[in-house]
KEKE-3310 file (N, C-alpha, C; in steps of 0.2 Angstrom, whole numbers, plus 5000, padded with zeros to 4 digits):
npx = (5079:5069:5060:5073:5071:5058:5057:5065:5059:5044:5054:5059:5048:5039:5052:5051:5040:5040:5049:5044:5034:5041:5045:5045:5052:5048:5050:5044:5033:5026:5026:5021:5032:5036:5050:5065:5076:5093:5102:5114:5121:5123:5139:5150:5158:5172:5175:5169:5175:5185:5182:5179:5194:5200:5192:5194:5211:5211:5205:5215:5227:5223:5228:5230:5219:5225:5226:5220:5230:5231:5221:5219:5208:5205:5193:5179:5166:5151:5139:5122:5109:5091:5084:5073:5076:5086:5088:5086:5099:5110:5124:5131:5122:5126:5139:5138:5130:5141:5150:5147:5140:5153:5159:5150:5154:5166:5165:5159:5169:5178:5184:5189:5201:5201:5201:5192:5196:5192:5200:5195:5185:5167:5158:5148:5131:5119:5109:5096:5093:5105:5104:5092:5098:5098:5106:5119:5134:5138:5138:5147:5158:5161:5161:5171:5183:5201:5211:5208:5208:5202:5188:5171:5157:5141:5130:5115:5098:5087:5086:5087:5083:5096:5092:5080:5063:5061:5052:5043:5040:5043:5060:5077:5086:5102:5115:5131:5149:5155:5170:5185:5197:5210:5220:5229:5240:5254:5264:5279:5285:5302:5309:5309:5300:5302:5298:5304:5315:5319:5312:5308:5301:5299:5296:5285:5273:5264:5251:5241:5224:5212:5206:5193:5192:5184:5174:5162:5164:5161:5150:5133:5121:5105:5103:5096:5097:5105:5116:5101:5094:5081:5074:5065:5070:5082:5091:5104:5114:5117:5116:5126:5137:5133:5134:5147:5153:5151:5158:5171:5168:5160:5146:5129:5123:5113:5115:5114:5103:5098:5097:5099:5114:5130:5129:5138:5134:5138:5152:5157:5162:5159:5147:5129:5119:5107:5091:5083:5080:5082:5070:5064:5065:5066:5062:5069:5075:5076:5079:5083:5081:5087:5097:5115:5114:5107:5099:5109:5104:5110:5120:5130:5128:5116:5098:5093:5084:5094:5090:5085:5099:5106:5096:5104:5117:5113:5107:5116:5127:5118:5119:5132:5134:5127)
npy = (5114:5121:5126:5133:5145:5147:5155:5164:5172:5174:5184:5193:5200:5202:5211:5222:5231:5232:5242:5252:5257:5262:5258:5258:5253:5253:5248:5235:5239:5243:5259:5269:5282:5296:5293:5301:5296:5300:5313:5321:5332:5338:5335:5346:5356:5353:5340:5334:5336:5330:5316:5314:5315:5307:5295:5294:5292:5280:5274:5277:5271:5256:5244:5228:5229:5231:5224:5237:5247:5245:5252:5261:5268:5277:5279:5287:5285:5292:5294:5302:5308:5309:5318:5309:5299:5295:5282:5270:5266:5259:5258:5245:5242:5251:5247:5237:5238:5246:5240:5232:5237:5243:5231:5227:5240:5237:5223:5227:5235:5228:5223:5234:5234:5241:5247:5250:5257:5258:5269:5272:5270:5273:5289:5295:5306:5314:5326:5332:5343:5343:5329:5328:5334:5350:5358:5357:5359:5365:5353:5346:5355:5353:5338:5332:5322:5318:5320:5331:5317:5306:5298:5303:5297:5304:5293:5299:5302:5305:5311:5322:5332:5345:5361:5360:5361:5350:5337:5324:5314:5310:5305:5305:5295:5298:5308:5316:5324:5328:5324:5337:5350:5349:5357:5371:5377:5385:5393:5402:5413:5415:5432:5431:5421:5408:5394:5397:5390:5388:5386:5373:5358:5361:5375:5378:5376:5369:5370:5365:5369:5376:5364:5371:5373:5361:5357:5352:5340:5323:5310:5309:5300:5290:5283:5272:5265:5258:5239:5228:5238:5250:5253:5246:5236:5246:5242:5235:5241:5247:5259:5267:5263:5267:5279:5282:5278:5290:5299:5296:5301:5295:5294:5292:5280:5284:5295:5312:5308:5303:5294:5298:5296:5301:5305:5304:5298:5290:5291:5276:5264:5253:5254:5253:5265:5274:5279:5282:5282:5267:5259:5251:5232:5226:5213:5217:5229:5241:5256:5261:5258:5256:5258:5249:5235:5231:5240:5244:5237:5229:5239:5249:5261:5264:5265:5252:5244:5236:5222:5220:5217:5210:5197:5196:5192:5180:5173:5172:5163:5152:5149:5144:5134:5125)
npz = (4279:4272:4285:4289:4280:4278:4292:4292:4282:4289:4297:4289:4286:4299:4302:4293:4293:4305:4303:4295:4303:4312:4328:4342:4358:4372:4391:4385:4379:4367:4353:4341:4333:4324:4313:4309:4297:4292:4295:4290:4280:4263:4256:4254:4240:4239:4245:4237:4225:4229:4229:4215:4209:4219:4212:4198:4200:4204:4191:4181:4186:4185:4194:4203:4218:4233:4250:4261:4271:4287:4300:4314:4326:4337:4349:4355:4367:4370:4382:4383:4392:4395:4411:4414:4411:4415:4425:4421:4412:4417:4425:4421:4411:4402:4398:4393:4381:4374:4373:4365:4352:4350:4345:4333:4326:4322:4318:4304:4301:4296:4283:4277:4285:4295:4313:4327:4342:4360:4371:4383:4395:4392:4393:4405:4404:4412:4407:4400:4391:4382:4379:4370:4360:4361:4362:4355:4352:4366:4372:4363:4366:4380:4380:4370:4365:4363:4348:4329:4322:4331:4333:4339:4347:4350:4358:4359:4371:4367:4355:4342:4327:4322:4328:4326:4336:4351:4350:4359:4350:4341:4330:4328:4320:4316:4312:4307:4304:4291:4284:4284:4280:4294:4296:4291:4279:4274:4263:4260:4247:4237:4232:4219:4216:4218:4230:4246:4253:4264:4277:4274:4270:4256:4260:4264:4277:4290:4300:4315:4317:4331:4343:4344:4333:4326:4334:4331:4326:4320:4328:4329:4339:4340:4355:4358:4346:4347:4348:4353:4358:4358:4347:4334:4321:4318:4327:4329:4329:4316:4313:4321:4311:4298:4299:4304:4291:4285:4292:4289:4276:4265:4255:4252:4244:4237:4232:4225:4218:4206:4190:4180:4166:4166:4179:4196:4208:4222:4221:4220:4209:4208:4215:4211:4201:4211:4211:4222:4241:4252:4259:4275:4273:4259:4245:4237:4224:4211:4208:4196:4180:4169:4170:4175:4184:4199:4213:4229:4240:4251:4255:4267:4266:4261:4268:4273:4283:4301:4304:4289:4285:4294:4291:4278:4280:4287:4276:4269:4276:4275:4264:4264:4270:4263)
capx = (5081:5061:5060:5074:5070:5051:5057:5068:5054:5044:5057:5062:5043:5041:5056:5050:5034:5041:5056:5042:5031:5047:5044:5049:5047:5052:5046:5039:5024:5028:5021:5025:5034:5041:5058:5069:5083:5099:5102:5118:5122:5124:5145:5153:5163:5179:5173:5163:5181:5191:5181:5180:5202:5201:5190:5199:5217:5209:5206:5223:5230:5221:5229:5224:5218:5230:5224:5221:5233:5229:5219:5219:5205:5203:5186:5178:5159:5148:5130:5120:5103:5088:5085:5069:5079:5094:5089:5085:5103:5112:5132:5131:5119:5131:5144:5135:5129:5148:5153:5144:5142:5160:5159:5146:5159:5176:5165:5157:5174:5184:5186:5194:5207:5201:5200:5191:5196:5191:5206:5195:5177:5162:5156:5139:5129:5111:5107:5089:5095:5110:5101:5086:5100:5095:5111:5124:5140:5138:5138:5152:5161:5161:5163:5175:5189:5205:5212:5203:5207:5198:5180:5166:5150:5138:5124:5109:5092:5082:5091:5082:5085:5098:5088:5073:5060:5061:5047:5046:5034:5049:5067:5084:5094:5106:5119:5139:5150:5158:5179:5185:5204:5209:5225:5232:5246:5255:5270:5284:5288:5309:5304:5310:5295:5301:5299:5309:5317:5321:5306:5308:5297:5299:5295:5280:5273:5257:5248:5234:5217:5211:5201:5186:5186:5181:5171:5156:5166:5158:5143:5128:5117:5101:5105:5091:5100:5114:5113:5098:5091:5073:5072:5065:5070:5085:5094:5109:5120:5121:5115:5130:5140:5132:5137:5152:5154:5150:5163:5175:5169:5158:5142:5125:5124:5107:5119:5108:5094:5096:5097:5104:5120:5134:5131:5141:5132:5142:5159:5163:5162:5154:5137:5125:5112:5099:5087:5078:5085:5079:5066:5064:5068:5060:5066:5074:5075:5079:5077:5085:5082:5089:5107:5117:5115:5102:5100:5114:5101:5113:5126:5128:5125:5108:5094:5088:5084:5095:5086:5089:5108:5105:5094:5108:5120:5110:5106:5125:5128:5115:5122:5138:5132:5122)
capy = (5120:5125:5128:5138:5150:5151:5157:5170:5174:5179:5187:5200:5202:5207:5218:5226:5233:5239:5248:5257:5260:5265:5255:5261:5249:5256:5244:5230:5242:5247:5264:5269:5286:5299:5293:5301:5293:5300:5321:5322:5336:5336:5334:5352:5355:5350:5334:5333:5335:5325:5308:5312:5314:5298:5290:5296:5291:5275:5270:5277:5266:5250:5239:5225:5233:5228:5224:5241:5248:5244:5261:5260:5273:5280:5279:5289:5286:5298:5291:5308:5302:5314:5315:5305:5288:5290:5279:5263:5266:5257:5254:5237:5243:5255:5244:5230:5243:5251:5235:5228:5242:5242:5225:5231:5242:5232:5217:5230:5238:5225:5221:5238:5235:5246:5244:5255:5255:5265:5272:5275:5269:5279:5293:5296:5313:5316:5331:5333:5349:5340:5323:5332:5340:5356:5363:5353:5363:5365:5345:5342:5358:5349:5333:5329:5320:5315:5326:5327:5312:5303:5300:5304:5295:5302:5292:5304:5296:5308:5313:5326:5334:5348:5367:5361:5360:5345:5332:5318:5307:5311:5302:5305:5289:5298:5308:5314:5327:5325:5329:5342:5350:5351:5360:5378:5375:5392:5394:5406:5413:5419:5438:5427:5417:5401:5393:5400:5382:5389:5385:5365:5356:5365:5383:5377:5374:5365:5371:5363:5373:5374:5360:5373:5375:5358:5355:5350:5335:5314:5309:5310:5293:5289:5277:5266:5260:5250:5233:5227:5246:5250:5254:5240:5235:5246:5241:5230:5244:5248:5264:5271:5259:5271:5285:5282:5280:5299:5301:5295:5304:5290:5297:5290:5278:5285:5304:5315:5303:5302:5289:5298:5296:5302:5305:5300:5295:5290:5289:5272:5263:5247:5255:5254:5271:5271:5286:5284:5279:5261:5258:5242:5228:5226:5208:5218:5236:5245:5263:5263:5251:5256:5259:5240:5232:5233:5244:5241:5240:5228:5243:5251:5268:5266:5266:5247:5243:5232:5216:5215:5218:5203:5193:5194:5185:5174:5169:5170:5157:5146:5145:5142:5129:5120)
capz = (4275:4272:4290:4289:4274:4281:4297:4289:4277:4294:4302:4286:4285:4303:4302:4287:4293:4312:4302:4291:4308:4316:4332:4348:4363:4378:4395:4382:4379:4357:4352:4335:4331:4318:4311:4304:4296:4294:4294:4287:4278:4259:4253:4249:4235:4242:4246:4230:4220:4232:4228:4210:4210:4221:4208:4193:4201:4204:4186:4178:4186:4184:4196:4206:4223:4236:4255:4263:4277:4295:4303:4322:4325:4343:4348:4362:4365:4377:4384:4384:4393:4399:4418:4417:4407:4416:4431:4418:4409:4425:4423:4420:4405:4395:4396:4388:4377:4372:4370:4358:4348:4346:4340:4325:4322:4321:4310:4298:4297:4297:4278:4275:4287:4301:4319:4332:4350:4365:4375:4390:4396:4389:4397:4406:4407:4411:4403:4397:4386:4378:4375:4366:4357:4360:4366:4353:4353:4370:4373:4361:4369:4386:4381:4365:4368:4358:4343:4323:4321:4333:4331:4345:4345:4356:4361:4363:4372:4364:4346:4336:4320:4328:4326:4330:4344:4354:4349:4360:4347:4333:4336:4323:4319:4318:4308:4306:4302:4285:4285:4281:4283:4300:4293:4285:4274:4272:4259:4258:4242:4236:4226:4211:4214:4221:4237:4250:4255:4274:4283:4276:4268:4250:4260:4263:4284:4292:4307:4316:4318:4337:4343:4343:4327:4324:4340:4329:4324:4328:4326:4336:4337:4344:4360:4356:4340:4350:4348:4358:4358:4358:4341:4330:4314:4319:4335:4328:4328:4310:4315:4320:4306:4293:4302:4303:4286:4283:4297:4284:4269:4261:4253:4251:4239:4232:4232:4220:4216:4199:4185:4172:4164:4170:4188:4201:4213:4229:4218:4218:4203:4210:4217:4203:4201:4214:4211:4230:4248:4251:4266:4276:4272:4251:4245:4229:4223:4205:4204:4190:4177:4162:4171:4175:4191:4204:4219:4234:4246:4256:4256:4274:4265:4261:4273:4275:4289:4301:4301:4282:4285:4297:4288:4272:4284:4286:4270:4266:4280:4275:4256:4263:4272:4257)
cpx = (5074:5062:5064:5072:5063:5051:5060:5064:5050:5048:5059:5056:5039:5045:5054:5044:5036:5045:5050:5038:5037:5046:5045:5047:5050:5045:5042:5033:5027:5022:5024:5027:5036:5047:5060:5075:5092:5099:5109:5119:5125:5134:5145:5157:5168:5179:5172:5171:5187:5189:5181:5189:5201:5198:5195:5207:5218:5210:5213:5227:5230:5228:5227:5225:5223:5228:5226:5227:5231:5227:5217:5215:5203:5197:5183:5167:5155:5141:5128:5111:5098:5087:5079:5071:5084:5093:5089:5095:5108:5122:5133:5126:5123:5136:5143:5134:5136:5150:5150:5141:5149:5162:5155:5151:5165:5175:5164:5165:5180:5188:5190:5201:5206:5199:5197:5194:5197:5195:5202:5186:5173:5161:5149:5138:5122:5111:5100:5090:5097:5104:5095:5089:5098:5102:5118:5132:5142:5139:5146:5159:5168:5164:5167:5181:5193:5209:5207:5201:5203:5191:5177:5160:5144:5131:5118:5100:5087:5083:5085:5085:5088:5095:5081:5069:5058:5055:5046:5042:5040:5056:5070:5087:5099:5110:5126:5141:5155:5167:5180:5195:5205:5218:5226:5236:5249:5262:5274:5286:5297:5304:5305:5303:5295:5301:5303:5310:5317:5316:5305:5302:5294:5296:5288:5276:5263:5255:5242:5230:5216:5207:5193:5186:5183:5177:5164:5157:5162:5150:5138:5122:5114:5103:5101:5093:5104:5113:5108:5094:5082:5068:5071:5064:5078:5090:5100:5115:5123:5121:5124:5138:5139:5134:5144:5156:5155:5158:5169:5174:5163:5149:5136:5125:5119:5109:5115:5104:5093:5098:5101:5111:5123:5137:5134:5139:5137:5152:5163:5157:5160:5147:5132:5120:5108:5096:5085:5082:5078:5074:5064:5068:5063:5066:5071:5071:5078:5076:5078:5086:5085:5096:5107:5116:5106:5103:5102:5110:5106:5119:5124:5126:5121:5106:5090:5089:5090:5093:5088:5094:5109:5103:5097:5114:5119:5109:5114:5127:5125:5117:5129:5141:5128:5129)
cpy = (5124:5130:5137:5143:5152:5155:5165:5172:5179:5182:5192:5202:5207:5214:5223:5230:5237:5245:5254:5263:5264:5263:5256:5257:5251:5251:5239:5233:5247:5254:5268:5278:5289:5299:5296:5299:5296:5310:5323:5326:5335:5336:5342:5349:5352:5344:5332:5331:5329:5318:5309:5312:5306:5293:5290:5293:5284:5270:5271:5273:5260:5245:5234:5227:5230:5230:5231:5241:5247:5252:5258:5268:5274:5281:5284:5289:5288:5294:5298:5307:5309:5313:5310:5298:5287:5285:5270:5262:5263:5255:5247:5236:5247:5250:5241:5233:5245:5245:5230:5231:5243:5237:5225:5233:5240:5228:5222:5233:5234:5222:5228:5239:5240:5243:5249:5252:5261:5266:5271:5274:5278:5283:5294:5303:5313:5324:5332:5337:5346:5333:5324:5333:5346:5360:5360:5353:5366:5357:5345:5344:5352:5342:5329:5327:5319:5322:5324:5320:5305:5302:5298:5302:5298:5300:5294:5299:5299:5312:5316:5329:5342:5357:5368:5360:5353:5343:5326:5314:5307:5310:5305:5299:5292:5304:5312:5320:5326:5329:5334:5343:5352:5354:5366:5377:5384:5389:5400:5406:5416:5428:5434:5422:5410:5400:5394:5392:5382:5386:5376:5363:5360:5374:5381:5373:5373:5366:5370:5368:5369:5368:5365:5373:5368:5352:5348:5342:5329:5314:5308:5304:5293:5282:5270:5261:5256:5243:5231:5232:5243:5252:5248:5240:5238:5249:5234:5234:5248:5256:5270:5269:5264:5278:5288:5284:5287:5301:5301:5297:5301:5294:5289:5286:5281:5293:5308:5314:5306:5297:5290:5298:5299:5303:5300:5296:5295:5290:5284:5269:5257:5248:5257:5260:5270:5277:5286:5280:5271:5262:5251:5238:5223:5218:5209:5224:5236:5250:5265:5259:5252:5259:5249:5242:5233:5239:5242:5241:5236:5233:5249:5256:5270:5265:5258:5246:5236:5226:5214:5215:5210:5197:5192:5190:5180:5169:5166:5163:5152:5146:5142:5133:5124:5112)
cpz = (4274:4277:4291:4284:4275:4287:4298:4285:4283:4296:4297:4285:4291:4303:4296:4290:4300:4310:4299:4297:4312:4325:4337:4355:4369:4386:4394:4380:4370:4359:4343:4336:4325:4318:4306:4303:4298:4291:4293:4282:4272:4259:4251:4244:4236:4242:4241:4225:4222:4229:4221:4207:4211:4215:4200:4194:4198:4195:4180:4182:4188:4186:4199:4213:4224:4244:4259:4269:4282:4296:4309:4324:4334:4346:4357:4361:4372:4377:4385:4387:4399:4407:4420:4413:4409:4421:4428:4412:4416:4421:4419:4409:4397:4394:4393:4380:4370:4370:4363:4352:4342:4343:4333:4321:4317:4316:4303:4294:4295:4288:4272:4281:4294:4306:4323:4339:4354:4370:4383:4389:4394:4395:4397:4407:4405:4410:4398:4390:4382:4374:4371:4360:4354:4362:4361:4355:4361:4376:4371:4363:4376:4385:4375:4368:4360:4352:4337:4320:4325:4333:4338:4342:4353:4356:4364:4364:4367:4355:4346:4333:4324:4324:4326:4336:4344:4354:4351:4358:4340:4335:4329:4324:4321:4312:4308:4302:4295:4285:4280:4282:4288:4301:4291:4285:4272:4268:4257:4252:4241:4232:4217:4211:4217:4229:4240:4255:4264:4278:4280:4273:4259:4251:4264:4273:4284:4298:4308:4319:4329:4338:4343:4338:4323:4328:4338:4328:4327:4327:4331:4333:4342:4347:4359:4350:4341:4350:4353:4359:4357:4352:4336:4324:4314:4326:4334:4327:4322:4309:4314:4314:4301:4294:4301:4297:4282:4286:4291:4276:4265:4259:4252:4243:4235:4233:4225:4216:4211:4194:4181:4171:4164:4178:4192:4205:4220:4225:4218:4214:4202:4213:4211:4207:4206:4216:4220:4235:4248:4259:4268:4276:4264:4250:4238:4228:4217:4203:4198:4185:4171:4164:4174:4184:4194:4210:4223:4240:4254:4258:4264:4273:4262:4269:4273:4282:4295:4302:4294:4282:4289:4294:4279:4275:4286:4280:4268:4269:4277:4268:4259:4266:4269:4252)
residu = (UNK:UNK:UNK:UNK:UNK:UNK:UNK:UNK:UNK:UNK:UNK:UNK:UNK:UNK:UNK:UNK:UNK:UNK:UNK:UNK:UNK:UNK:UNK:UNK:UNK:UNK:UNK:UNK:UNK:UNK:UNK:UNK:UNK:UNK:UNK:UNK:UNK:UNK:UNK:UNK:UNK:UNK:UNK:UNK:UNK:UNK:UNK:UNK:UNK:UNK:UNK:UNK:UNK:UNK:UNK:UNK:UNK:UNK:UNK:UNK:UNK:UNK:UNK:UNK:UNK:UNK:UNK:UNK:UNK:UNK:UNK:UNK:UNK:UNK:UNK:UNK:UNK:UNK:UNK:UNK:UNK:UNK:UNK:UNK:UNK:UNK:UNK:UNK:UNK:UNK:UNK:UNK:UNK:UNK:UNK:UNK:UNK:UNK:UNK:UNK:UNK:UNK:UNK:UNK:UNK:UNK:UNK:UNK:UNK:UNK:UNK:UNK:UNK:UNK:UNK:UNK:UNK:UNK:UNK:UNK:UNK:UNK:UNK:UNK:UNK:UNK:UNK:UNK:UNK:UNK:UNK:UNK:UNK:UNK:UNK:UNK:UNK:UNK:UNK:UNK:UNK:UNK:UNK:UNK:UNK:UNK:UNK:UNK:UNK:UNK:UNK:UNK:UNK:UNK:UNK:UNK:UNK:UNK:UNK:UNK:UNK:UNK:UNK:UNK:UNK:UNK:UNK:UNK:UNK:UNK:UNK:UNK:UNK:UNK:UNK:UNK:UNK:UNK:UNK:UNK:UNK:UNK:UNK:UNK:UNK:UNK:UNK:UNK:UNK:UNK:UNK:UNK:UNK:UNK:UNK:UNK:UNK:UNK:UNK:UNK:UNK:UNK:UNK:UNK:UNK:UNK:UNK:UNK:UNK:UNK:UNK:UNK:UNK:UNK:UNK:UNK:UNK:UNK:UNK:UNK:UNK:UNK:UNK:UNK:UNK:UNK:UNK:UNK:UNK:UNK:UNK:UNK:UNK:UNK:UNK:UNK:UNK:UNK:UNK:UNK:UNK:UNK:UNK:UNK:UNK:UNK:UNK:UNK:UNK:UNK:UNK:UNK:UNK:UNK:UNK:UNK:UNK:UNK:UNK:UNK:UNK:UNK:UNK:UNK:UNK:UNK:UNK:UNK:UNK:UNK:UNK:UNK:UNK:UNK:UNK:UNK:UNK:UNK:UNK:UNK:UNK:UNK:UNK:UNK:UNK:UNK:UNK:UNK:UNK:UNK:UNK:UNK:UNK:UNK:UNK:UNK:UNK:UNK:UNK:UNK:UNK:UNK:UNK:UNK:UNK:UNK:UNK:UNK:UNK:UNK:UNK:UNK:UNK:UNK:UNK:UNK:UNK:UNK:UNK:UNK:UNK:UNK)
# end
């Protein structure tokens, strides 16, 4: 038992120090670079009121949860790969890739009941432009599959932050477009005021938006984070795990990095306060010490590295094992 817990000792100490260097090993030969984490765009209002409704619903009616519904999520994932790295990404490489990825996804997800699966093998494009993302809306244009509700991952070799100039010593993890409605609801009034019942559904009809108008849709992740990826510290796939999460609405658990009392934070009522985004792999965190709990740094929607997400299933195992 020493053995092991000394072993994991190095290995969350290792991963803590590449995640902060941001490691990039491309041919066995490390070189450090500028990461950025996750460029996700803050929550609008809409979003903002919906998770506060949800939360509110929530405790009016203090029941006990009950096993989410089955969600069968359509998954389509794109390789986007410059013309000087497409030659090392070989068929036999993505698939390994796409497949184990989507196993990240399916364990990560699998305790709200959801499932991803991909209709149809990933799709490959060399594209220097695109994989830089330097041309985005012109990628996702070309290459989205499915309707809104499907989610596109695409896999770009060289991600950067989208709007600026291409830096190839500075990489993007990654980040996601947050939902929105992919609807207009129109309703027919009578001149007396009420719904004019003829059109069905209390007067009231639903028509879907084109798919341009929500091209932007799906998350864009740097390739190197897929399980095995060249990213260390984070190349276990959680990468596009936290992504996802966005995809689905879920906010940053350290959501207006503040302490004080009342703030929401991420909106759920199990995440304790955590003023700042976590880095690494710290063996404990409290930003906020004068609210209850500690800091969720195992939670996917912070920023720890994967490694600690691995090296807490570890641990778990070896208690359950004791």
């Amino acid at each position: 038992m020493f053995a092991f817990a000394a072993l994991l000792s190095l290995l969350l100490a290792v991963a803590s120090i590449e995640a902060r260097m941001g490691v990039l090993k491309n041919n066995g030969h490390a070189r450090s670079v500028e990461v950025s984490m996750c460029d996700t765009q803050q929550p609008d209002d809409a979003l903002r009121s919906l998770h506060s409704e949800l939360s509110a619903q929530k405790k009016l009616r203090k029941v006990k949860p009950r096993a989410p519904q089955a969600l069968t999520i359509d998954t389509y994932f794109h390789f986007v790969i410059t013309t000087d790295s497409a030659a090392s990404y070989t068929a036999e490489k993505r698939n390994l890739l796409a497949t184990t990825q989507l196993q990240a996804l399916n364990t990560a997800y699998a305790p709200a009941n959801v499932v991803f699966r991909t209709p149809v093998p990933p799709t490959f494009t060399v594209n220097t432009t695109w994989a830089t993302n330097s041309d985005e809306v012109a990628m996702k244009t070309a290459l989205r599959a499915g309707t809104y509700s499907s989610l596109n991952i695409y896999f770009q070799s060289n991600l950067s932050v989208p709007g600026t100039a291409y830096d190839p010593s500075a990489f993007l993890l990654g980040y996601c477009e947050m939902p929105t409605s992919a609807t207009r609801t129109s309703c027919l009034s009578s001149p007396g005021g009420h719904n004019n019942t003829g059109t069905g559904n209390n007067g009231c009809t639903s028509t879907s938006y084109a798919p341009t108008s929500y091209v932007n849709d799906g998350c864009n992740v740097l390739v190197a984070t897929m399980p095995g990826g060249a990213m260390q510290g984070y190349n276990l796939g959680k990468t596009a795990v936290h992504e996802v999460g966005h995809w689905f609405g879920l906010l940053h658990t350290f959501e207006g990095n503040s302490c004080a009392g009342g703030e929401r934070g991420d909106f759920v009522d199990d995440t304790p306060q955590e003023l700042t985004a976590t880095e690494g792999c710290p063996a404990g965190k409290d930003s906020c010490p004068g609210s209850e709990g500690v800091d969720p740094i195992g939670n996917y929607m912070d920023y720890s590295s994967d490694a600690w997400l691995l090296y807490q299933l570890f641990a778990l195992a070896a208690a359950a094992d004791r």
